[in-house]
N, C-alpha and C positions, 0 to 999 in steps of 0.2 A: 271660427277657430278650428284649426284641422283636429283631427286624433292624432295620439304618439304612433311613431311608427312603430312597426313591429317586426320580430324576423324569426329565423325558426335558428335553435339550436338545436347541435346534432347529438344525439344518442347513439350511444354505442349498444349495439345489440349483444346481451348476454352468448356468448358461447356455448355449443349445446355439446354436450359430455362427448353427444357422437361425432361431432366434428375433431375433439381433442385425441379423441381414439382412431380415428380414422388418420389424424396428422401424424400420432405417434408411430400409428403401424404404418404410414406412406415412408417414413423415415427409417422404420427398421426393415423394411422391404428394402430401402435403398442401400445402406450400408451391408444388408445381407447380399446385396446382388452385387457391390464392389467385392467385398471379398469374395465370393465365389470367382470373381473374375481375373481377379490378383490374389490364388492364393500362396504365391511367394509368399506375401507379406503378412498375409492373415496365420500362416500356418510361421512365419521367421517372429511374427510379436507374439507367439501362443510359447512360443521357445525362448524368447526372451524372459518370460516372466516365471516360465518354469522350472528355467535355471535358475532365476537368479532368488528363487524364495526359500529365507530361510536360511541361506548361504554368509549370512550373522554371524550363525550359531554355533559350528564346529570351531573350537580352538585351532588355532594357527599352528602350521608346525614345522618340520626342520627345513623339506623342499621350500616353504614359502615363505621362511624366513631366508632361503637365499635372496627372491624377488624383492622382498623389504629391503633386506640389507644394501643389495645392488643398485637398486633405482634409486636411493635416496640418497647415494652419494654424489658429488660434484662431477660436473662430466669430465674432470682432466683425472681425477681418483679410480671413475669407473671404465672409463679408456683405459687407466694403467692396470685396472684389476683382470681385464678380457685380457692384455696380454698374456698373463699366466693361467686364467679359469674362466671357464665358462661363456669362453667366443661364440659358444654355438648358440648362446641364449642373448649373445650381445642387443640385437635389434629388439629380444622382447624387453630387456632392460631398459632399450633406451626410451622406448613408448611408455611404458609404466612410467620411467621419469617424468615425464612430460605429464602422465595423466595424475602423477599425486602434487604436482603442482600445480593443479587446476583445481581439483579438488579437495586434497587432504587425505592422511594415510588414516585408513581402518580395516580392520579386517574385510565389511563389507566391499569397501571400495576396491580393496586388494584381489575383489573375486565380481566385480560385476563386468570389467573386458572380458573375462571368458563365458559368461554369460553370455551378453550382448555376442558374441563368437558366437555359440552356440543356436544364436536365433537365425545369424547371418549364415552358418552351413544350411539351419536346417531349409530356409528360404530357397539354397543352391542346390540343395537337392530335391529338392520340388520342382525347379525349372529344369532339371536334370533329367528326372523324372516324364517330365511334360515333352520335352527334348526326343526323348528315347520310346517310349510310349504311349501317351497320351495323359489328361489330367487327371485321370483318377490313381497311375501309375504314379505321379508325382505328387498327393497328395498324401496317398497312402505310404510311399518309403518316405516324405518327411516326417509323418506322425511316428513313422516307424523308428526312424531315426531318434526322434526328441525321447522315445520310452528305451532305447536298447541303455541295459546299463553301464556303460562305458562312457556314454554321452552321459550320462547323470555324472559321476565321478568329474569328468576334464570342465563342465559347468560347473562345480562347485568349488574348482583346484586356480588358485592364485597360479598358477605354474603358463606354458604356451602353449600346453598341448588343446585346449579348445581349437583355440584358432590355427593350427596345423589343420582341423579338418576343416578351416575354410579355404584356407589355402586350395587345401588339394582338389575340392568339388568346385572353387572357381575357379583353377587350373584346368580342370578337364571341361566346362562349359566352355572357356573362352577360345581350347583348344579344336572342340566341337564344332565353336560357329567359325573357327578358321578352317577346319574342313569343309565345309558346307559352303565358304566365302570361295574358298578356290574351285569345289566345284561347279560352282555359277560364274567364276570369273567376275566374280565385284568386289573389289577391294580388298584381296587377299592380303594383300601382304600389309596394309597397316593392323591387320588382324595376326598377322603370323609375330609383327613389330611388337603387340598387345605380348602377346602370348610366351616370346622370347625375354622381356620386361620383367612380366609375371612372376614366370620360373624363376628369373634372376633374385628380386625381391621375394620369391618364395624360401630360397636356399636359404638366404642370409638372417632368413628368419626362423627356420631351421636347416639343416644341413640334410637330415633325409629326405626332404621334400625332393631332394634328388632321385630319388624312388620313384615319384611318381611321372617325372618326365619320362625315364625310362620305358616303365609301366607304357605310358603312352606310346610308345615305343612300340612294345610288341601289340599293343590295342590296335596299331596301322598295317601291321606284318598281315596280324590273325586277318582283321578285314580286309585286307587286299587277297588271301589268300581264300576265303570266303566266298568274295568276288569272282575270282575264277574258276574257284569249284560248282560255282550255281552257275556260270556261263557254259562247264563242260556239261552239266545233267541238262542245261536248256537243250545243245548241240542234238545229246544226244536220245533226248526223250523226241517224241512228235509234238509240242507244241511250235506254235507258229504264233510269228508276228514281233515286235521290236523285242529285243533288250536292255533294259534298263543299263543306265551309265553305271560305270563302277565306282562305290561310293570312295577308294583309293587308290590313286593311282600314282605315279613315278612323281610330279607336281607337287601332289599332296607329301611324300616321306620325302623330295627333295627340301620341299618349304619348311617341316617341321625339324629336319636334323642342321638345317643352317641355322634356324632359331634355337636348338640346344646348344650347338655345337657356341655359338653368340654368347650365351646363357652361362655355359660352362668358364670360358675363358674369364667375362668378369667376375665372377667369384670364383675363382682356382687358390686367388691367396690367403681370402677367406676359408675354403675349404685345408689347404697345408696350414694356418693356424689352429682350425679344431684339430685336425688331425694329430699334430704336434702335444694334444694336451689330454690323450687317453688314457692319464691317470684319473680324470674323472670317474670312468665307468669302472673302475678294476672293482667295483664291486660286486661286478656281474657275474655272475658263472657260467661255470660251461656247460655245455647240452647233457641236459637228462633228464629223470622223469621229469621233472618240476619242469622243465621247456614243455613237454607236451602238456602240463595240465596249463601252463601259462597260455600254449598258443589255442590250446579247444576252447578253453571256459574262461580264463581272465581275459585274454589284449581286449576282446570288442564285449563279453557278455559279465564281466564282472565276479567273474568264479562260481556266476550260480549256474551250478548244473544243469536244473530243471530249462533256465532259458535256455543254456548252451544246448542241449541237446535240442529242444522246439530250434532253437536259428540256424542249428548247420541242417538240421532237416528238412527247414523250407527251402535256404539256401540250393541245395542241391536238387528239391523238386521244382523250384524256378526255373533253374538252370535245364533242369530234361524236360521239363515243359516248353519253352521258349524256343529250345532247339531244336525239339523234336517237332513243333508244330512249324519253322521255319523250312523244314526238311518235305514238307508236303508236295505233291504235284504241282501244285497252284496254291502259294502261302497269300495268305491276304497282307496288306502292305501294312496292317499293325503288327501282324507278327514276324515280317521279313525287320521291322524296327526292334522288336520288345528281344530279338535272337543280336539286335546290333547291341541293345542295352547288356546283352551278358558279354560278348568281345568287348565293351566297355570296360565293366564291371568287377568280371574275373581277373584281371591281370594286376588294379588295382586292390585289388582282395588279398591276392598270395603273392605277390613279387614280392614287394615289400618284407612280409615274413619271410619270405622264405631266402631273401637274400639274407637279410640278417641272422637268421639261424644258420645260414650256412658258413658265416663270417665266424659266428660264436665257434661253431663247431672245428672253422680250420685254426680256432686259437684266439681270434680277434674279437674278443668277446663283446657284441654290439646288440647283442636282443633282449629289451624289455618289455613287458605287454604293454608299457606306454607311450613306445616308440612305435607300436603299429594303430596309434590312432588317428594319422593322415588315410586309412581302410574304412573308416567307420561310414562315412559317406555311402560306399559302396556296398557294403554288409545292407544298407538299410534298403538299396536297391534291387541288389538282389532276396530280401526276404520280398521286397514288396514285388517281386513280380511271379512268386507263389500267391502272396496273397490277392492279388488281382485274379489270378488266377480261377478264384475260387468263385463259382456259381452255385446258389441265386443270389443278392445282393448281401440280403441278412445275414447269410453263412459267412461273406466276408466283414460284416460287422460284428458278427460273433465270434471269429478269429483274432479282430484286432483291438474284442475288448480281453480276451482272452491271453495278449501280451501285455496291458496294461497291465493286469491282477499280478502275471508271473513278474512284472517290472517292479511292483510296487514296492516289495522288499529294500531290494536296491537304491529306488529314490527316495527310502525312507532314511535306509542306513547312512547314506553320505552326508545326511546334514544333524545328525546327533551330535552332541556337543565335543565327544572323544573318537570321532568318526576317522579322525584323520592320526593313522599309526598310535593311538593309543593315548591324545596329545592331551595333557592336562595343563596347559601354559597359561589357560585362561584362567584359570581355577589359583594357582600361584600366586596369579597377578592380582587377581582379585584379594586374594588374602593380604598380601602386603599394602593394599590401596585402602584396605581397610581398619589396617592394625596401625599403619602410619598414622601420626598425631600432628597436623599439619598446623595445629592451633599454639604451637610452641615453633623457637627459633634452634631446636636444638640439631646441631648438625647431624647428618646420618652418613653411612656408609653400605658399600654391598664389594664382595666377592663372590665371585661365579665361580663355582665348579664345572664340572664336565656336562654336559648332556649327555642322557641315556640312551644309548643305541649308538653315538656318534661321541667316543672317547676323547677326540684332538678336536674339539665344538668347545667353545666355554657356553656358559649359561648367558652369556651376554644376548645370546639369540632370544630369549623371552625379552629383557628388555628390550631389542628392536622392536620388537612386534609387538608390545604392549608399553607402550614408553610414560603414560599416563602414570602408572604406579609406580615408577623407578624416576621423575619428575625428582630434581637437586640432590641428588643422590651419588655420591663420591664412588668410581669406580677404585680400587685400595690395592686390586691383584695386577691391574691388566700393566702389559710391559711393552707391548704396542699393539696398536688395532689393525683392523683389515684392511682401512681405508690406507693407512701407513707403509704396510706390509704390501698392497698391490693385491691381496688375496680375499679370499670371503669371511672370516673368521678373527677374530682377534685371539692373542695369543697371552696367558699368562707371565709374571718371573716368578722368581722363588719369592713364595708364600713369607718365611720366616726375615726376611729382609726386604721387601716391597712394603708389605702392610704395615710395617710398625713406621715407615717412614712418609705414611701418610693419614697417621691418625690424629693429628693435629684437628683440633675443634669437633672431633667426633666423638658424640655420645654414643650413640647408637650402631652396630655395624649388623645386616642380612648376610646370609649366607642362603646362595641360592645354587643350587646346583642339582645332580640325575643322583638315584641310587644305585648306579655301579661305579665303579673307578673311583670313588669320593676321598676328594681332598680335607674332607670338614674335620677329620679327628685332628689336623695339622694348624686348619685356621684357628679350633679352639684351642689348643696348645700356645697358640700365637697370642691370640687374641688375651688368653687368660693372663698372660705372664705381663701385659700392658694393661693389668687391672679390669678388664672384663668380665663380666658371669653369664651363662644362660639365661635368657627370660623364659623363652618358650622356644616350642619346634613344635611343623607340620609335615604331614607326608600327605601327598594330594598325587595321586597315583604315580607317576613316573619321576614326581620331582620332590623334591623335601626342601624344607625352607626352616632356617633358624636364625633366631632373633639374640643377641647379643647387648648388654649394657653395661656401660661404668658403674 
């Protein structure tokens, strides 16, 4: 009789702590040496998240209740409404549409495209950066970017201006590597093809982004002009041996003004629509002190001094450093580049402003510090190439924790819950969602008054943007809406014959309105005389609200 056979089963051998640690650290070595390697992306998701935290909190307010109001209507309503208002914002409306039908409207949702913008500039300027002078160059003006307070503000704004500054920093990369494609002679011109596209889709996305083709414009002039001044000092110093090719030449501005010139034509009738519709901006004024404190300390640093003064300081010691060290006998070929980064940089910086101050000034009043946020980009590059600047390493880490601190104000104040003009829409909405008695079938009503600050507004704009609390709720004033009208805005009729003629099954009527212009002493004259009394009334900073019953 044989024995049973027998066989070995395996054991798994316990794992030893240091194996676990050794796996963990092989892995964040790994992931640490991608991003180092990419840090577009590492430094565009560090801006993703930094815009968009928090960006909840602040109440909605009148600019963002255009973006509400616009994308949410039918695309044959919001077709009709760009004919008379706001063409120039058409293309950001149409996206928004698209994106809260994917989604769903909230405030958060209404502010995380400009986020996501925001990560997407600060990415482009990093390779911009890297582009122009090397990657610390590029790591540093994106960080420098995500902290300047202006990029806090258009991150946390339902509005387009975020992505204006992607616009304008992938407009000048793409434009970059079509220079660079025609100086190699490799396929320039699907690059020039790129770049004419670009512009095009960049206009129609905003209309000043035409700025910065321009801009690009004189960035070809300056460097060609450049070009030949460091050919004449080669001529005429004693050095010996080749000259480098010139980085622009007849090629380069022929390629680049056939792709404007491309660029321009399709959107020309786009451009004579916004144009046609300059009653938008008649809110503007005309040049005086308030321009200069708008264009030193608001358009890129947020009004705060203390930065304003640190950024144009570095700004300009970048700028004499860079050039002055391109100006040498023999410049080494990082600083013959970091001298191309400011011919980049500057023209992008001040054209922009300074064409539209000059537009304000002959009349045409076209300058707000938020219309020079296709700059930002380049503000962050030329701080950052002061701060590169700076030797031994620490010194430049103690510099750029030292714009953090001066930031922190700024990216603190944007996301407070009345951060936005004063906006207490939330706070309204909240009180009515609260007082509402949803557990009866009794009918209710609201009439809008004006909004604060914006007299010919009804209040209909809190319910857009908070629609939760205004949920079966009889509008009793309005006499036709925006959507109707082709306009932004719905429009009241006469209070004393509107309302009574549609109180039928209504117990309860709101009175939601601003405390200027206020129509309310008229609704309750109305309202009383059709058997109503006061329950109660609130005032919640800019808006008051009163409650009415049979």
């Amino acid at each position: 009789m044989s024995s049973p056979r027998t066989g070995t089963v395996p054991v798994r051998r316990p794992t030893s702590d240091g194996s676990v640690r050794a796996r963990l650290l092989g892995v964040a070595h790994a992931v640490t040496h991608t991003l180092a390697r990419t840090p577009e992306i590492s430094v565009g998701a560090l801006g993703v998240l930094v815009a968009a935290a928090f960006t909840w909190v602040p109440s909605v307010w009148y600019d963002e209740a255009a973006t509400v109001a616009s994308a949410q209507r039918s695309w044959p309503a919001l077709w009709a409404e760009l004919q008379n208002v706001d063409a120039v914002h058409g293309l950001y409306y149409a996206v928004m549409h698209v994106w809260f039908a994917l989604v769903g409207y909230s405030p958060f949702a209404l502010r995380f495209p400009s986020a996501l913008a925001i990560g997407v500039a600060a990415g482009l300027v990093v390779a911009l950066g890297r582009r122009l002078g090397g990657v610390r160059l590029g790591v540093v003006s994106g960080m420098v970017f995500l902290v300047l307070p202006r990029v806090a503000w258009a991150g946390t704004e339902g509005r387009p201006y975020a992505t204006v500054t992607t616009f304008a920093a992938a407009l000048t990369l793409v434009g970059l590597t079509a220079v660079r494609r025609t100086r190699a002679r490799h396929h320039a011109t699907r690059w020039w093809v790129v770049y004419g596209v670009l512009a095009a889709v960049a206009v129609l996305f905003n209309v000043y982004l035409s700025l910065a083709v321009v801009a690009h414009g004189v960035v070809l002039v300056w460097t060609g002009a450049s070009d030949r001044a460091a050919r004449r000092r080669s001529a005429l110093s004693e050095r010996t041996g080749p000259v480098s090719e010139a980085m622009v030449d007849r090629r380069v501005l022929v390629h680049w003004a056939v792709a404007a010139v491309g660029a321009a034509v399709v959107v020309s009738p786009f451009v004579l629509l916004a144009a046609g519709q300059t009653q938008q901006v008649g809110w503007i004024t005309g040049v005086g002190w308030a321009t200069v404190r708008q264009v030193v300390a608001t358009a890129w640093f947020g009004a705060r001094w203390p930065y304003a003064v640190l950024g144009w300081t570095l700004m300009v010691v970048g700028v004499v450093l860079a050039l002055r060290a391109a100006r040498r006998p023999s410049p080494a070929a990082r600083d013959v580049l970091r001298a191309q980064a400011v011919r980049v940089a500057v023209p992008l910086t001040v054209l922009p402003t300074a064409v539209l101050v000059g537009a304000t000034a002959a009349g045409e009043h076209l300058y707000s510090p938020k219309y020079a946020s296709l700059s930002l980009p380049f503000v962050a590059l030329l701080i950052g190439l002061a701060l590169t600047a700076v030797r031994p390493r620490r010194w430049l880490a103690l510099t750029v924790v030292a714009m953090l601190l001066v930031s922190a104000p700024t990216s603190t104040t944007v996301r407070l819950p009345h951060a936005k003009q004063d906006s207490h829409w939330a706070n309204a909405a909240a009180i009515i969602e609260r007082e509402r008695d949803r557990r009866t079938d009794q009918g209710e009503g609201v009439v809008f008054g004006s909004v604060w600050g914006h007299p010919t507004t009804t209040a209909q704009v809190i319910a857009d943007t908070y629609p939760d609390a205004f949920t079966g709720m009889r509008d009793l004033a309005v006499a036709e809406t925006g959507a109707e009208r082709g306009q932004l805005w719905d429009v009241n009729g006469d209070v004393a014959t509107t309302v009574p003629a549609r109180l039928s099954g209504i117990d309860t009527v709101w009175f939601v309105g601003g405390k200027s212009r206020n129509i309310r002493p008229q609704v309750t004259e109305t309202l009383e005389g059709q058997g109503f009394h006061v329950v109660r009334y609130w005032h919640t900073g800019t808006v008051i609200l009163w409650k009415y019953s049979r």
